[in-house]
C-alpha positions as CSV (number, residue, x, y, z in Angstrom):
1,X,160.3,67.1,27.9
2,X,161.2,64.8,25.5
3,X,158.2,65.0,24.0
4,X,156.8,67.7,21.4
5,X,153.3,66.8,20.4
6,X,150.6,65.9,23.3
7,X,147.0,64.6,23.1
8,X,145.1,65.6,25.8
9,X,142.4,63.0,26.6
10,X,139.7,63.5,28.5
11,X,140.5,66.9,29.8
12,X,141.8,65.5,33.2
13,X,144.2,62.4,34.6
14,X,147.7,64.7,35.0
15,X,149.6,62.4,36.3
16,X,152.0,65.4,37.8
17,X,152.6,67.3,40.8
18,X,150.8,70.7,41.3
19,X,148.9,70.3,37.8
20,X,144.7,69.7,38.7
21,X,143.0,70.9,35.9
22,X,143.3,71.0,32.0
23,X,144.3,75.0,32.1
24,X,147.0,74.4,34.2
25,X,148.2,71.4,31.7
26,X,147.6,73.8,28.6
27,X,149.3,77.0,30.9
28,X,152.4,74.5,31.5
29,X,152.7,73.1,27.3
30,X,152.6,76.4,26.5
31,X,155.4,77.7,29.2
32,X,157.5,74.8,27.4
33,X,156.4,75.4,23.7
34,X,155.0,72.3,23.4
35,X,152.1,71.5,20.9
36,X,149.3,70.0,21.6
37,X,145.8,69.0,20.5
38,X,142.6,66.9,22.1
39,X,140.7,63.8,21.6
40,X,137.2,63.5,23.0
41,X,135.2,60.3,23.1
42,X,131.8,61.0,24.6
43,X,130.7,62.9,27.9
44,X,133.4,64.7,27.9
45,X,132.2,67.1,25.6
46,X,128.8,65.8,24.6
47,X,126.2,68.8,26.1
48,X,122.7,67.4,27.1
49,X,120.4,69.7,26.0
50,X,122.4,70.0,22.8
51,X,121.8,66.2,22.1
52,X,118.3,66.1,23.4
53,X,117.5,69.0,20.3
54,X,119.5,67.0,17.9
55,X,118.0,63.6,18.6
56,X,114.7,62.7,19.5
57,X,115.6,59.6,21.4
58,X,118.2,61.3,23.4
59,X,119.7,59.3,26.0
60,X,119.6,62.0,28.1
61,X,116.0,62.1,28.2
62,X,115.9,59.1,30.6
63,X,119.0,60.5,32.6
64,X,117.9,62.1,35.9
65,X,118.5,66.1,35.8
66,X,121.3,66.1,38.3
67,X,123.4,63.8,36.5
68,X,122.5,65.7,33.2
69,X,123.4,68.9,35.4
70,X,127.0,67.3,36.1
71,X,127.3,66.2,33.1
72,X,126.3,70.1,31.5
73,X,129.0,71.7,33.7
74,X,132.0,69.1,32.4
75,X,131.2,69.4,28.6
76,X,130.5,72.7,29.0
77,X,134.0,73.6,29.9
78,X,135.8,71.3,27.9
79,X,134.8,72.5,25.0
80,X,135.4,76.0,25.7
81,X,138.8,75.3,26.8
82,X,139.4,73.1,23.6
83,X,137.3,76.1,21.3
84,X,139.5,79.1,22.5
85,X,142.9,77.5,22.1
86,X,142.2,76.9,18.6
87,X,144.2,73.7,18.6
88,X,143.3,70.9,16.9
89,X,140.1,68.8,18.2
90,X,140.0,64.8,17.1
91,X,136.7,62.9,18.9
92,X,135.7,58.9,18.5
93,X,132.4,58.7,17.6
94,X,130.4,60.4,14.8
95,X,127.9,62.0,17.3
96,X,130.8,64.2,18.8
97,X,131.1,66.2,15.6
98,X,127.4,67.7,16.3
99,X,129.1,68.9,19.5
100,X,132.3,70.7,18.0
101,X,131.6,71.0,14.1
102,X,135.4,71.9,13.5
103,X,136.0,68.9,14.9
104,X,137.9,65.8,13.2
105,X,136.9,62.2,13.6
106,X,139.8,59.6,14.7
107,X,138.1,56.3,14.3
108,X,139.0,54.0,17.5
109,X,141.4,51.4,16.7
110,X,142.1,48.4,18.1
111,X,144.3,45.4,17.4
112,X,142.5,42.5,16.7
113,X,145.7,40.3,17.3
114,X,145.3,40.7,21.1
115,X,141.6,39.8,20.8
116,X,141.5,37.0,17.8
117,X,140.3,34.1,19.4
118,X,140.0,30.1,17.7
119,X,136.2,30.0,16.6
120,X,135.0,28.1,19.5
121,X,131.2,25.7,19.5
122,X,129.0,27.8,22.3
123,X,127.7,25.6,25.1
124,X,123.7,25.4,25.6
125,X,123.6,28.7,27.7
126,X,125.1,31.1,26.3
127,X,127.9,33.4,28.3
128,X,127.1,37.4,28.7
129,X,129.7,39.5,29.9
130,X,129.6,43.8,31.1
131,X,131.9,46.2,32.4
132,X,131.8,49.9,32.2
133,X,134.0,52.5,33.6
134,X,131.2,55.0,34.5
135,X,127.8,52.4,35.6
136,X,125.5,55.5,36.0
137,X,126.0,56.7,32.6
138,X,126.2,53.2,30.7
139,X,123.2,52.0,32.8
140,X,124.7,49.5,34.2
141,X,122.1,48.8,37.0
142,X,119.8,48.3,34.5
143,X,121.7,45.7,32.5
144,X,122.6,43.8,35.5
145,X,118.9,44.0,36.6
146,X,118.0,42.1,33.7
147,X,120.8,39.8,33.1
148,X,121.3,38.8,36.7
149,X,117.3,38.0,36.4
150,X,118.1,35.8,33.4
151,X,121.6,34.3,34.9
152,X,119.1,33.1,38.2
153,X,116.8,31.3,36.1
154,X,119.4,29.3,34.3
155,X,118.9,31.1,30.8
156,X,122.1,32.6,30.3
157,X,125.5,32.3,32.1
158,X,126.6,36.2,33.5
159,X,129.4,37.7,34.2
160,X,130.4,41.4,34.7
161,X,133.1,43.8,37.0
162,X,132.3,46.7,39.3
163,X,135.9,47.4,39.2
164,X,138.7,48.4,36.8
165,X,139.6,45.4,34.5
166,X,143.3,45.2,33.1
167,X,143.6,45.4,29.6
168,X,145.1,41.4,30.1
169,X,142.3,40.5,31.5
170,X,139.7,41.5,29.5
171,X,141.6,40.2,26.8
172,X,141.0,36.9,28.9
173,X,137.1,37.2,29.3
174,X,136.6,38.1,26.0
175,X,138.0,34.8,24.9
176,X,135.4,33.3,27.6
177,X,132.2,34.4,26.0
178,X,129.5,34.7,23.8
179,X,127.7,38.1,23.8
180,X,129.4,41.5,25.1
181,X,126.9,44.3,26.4
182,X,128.9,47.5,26.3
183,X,125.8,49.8,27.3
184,X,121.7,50.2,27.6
185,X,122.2,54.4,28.5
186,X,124.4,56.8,28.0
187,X,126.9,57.1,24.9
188,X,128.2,55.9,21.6
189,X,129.1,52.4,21.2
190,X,133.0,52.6,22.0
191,X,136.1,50.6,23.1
192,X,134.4,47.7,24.8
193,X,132.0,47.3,21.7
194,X,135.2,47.1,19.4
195,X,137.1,44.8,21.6
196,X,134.3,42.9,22.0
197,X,134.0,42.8,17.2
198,X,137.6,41.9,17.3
199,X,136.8,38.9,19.5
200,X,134.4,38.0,17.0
């Protein structure tokens, strides 16, 4: 309540009791008079078969079809949920706009004061690092396939989560390596690429 304005992420996480969906968070801003717009920042709203006739190297192309089917449903209906409100739409990457064209592009932001590390001499091997909050999508098997092949022959030093990281501690790993992979599928290069440019 003692908020006016909301930005709906996402289109789920709501964090209270008897609310499970995004039309019963828009039903209950409204009840309220609240306003509200959304931000979007990749599968959320980003339709398949849209992409695949936009680009010619899709990502989707190498995604199996019932992944691409979830994936259809969810984008799908966040977008007409966010069309038919008529409420303002803000997404993260450039490709989004193809998606929603009255959409409005918020640049990600991070700041680089939490991430600015002393230039530091890498060792002989140098240190790789991954994390994703969705592997399927990001193709995470397929970066620790190869990584993990490389780490076993001494080549590079590897290191990567199959868990949620705290903002801290990535903060922490960053300041630990040399190279971060944020992805090798799905997706626009997002927060973990940018965190990983203000580590330098």
């Amino acid at each position: 309540d003692p908020f006016d304005y909301f930005l709906i992420e996402y289109g789920n996480h709501f964090p209270i009791k008897g609310i499970n969906n995004l039309t019963q968070f828009i039903e209950l801003l409204e009840s309220k008079g609240k306003k509200y717009g959304f931000l979007s920042h990749g599968s959320d709203i980003r339709i398949p078969a849209l992409h695949q006739s936009i680009h010619s190297d899709s990502f989707h192309k190498y995604l199996n079809s019932e992944l691409n089917g979830i994936l259809t449903v969810v984008s799908e209906s966040n977008l007409n949920i966010i069309k038919s409100s008529g409420h303002k739409h803000f997404v993260t990457t450039t490709d989004l706009v193809k998606m929603d064209t009255d959409a409005v592009i918020a640049p990600l932001v991070v700041d680089s004061r939490f991430f600015r590390n002393p230039i530091r001499k890498s060792g002989k091997i140098l240190k790789f690092f991954h994390h994703s909050s969705n592997r399927e999508v990001k193709g995470s098997d397929a970066i620790d396939n190869c990584l993990n092949q490389l780490h076993e022959k001494g080549k590079i030093d590897y290191r990567h989560f199959t868990s949620k990281v705290s903002n801290s501690q990535m903060v922490k790993e960053f300041s630990k390596i040399d190279c971060v992979v944020d992805m090798l599928g799905c997706g626009s290069p997002g927060v973990t690429t940018l965190e990983g440019l203000a580590s330098g």
